[in-house]
C-alpha positions as CSV (number, residue, x, y, z in Angstrom):
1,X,-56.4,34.4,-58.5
2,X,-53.4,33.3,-60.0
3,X,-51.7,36.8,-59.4
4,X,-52.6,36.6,-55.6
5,X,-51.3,33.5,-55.0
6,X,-47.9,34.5,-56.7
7,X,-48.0,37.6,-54.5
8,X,-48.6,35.3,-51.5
9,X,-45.7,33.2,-51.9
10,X,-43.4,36.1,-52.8
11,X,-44.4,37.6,-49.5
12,X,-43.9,34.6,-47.3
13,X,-39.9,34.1,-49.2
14,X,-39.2,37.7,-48.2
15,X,-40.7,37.2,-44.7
16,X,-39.2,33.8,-44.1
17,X,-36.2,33.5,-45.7
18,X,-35.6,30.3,-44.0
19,X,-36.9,28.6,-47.5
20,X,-33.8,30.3,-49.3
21,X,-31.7,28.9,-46.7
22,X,-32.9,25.8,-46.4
23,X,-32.3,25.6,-50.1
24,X,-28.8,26.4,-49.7
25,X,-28.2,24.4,-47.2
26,X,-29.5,21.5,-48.8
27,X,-27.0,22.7,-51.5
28,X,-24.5,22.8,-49.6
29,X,-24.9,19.2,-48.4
30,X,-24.7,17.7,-51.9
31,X,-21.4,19.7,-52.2
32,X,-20.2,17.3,-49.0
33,X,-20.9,14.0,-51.3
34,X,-20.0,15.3,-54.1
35,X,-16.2,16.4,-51.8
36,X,-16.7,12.9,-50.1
37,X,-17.6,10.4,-53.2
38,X,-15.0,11.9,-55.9
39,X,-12.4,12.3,-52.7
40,X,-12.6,8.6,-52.6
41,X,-13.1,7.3,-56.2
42,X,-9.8,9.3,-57.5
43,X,-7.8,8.0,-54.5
44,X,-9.3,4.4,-54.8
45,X,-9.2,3.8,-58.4
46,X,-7.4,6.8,-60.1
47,X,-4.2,8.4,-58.1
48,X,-4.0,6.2,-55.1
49,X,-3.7,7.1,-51.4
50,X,-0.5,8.6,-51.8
51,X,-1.6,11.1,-53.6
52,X,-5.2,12.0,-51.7
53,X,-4.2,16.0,-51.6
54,X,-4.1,16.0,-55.3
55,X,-7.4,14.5,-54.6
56,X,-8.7,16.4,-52.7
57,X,-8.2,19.4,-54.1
58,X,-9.8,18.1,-57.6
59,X,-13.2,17.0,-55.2
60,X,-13.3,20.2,-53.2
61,X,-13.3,22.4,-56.2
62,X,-15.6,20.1,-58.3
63,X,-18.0,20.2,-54.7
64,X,-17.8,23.8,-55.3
65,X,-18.5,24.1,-58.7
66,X,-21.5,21.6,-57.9
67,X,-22.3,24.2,-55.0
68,X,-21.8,27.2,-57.4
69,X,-24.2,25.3,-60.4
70,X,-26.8,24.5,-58.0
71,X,-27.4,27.5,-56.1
72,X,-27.4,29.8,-59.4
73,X,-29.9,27.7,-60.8
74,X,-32.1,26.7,-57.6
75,X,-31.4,28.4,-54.4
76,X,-30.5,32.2,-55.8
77,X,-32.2,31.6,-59.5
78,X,-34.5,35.1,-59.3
79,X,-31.6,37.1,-58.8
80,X,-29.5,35.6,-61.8
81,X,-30.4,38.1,-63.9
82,X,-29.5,41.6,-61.7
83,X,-25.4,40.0,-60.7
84,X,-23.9,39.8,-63.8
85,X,-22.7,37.1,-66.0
86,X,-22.3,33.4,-65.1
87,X,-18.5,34.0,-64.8
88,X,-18.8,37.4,-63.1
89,X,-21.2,35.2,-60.4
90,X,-18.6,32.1,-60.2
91,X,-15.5,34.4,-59.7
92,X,-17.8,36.4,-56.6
93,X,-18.5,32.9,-55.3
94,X,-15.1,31.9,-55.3
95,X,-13.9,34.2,-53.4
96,X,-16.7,34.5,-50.8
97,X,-16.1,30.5,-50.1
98,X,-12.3,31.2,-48.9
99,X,-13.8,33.9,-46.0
100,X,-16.4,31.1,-45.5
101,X,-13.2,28.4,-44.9
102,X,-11.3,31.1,-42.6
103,X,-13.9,31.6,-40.6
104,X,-14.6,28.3,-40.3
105,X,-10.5,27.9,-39.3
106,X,-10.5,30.3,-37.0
107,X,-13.7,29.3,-34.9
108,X,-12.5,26.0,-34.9
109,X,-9.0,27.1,-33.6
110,X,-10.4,29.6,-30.8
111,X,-13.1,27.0,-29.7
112,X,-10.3,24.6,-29.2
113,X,-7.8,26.3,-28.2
114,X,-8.9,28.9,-25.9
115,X,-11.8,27.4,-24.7
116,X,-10.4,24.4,-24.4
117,X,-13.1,22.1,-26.6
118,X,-13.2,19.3,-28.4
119,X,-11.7,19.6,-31.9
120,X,-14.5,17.6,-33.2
121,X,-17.2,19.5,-31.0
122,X,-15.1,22.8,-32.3
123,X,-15.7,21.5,-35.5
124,X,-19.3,21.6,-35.8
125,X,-19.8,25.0,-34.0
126,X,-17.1,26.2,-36.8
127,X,-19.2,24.3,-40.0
128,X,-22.1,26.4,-38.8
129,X,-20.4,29.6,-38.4
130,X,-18.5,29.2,-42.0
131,X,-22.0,28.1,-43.1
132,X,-23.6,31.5,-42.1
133,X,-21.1,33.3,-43.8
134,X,-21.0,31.4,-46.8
135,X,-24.6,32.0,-47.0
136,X,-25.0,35.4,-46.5
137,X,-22.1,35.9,-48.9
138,X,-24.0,34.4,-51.4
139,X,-27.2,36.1,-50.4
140,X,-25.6,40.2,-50.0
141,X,-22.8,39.8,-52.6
142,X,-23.1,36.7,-55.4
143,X,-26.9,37.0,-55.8
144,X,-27.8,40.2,-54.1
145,X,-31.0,41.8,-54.5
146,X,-31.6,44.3,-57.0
């Protein structure tokens, strides 16, 4: 019984990988207040406004370290073992983020500029295109199937 039932649910993640990318999506939102709450504790009480792109860069690469952490250990766990080491997987993550950010750059630049959008409307059509990659970046590359 207990061997069907594991079968089951192993057959409905590989049919509907919506669960997976929920998961990382879910991920991905704790990596926005992780950004968003050290962004603003280290320029409120630590550096101070004047320095927010030190800031910043210290809460976007903790957000993706957070991102990184979380979807080894949740989102991607069952193919941990088949992508190398922990440091082999961070590096591959890494470096898939920075084609998720220019995509997101450059939909956010054509939409506004070429068609003439809103940035802010722009903005969201270019989260969910970086978004896609990001994730199946993660899903073909970081923690690929074996």
């Amino acid at each position: 019984m207990k061997q069907k039932a594991l079968q089951f649910i192993s057959f409905i993640l590989r049919v509907f990988p919506f669960v997976r990318f929920i998961k990382f999506s879910s991920v991905g939102l704790s990596g926005v207040a992780v950004n968003l709450g050290l962004l603003w504790i280290l320029t409120t009480f630590i550096f101070g406004e004047r320095l927010y792109m030190l800031a910043a860069v210290i809460s976007v690469e903790t957000s993706v370290l957070n991102n990184f952490y979380w979807n080894d250990v949740w989102t991607f766990r069952d193919r941990r073992g088949h992508n190398g080491g922990l440091l082999n997987r961070l590096l591959k993550f890494h470096v898939s983020r920075i084609l998720g950010i220019l995509t997101n750059l450059g939909i956010l630049y054509l939409l506004t500029e070429y068609l003439a959008l809103y940035y802010l409307i722009s903005n969201i059509f270019a989260i969910g295109a970086g978004t896609l990659v990001n994730y199946l970046t993660s899903d073909k590359w970081v923690w690929r199937r074996p």
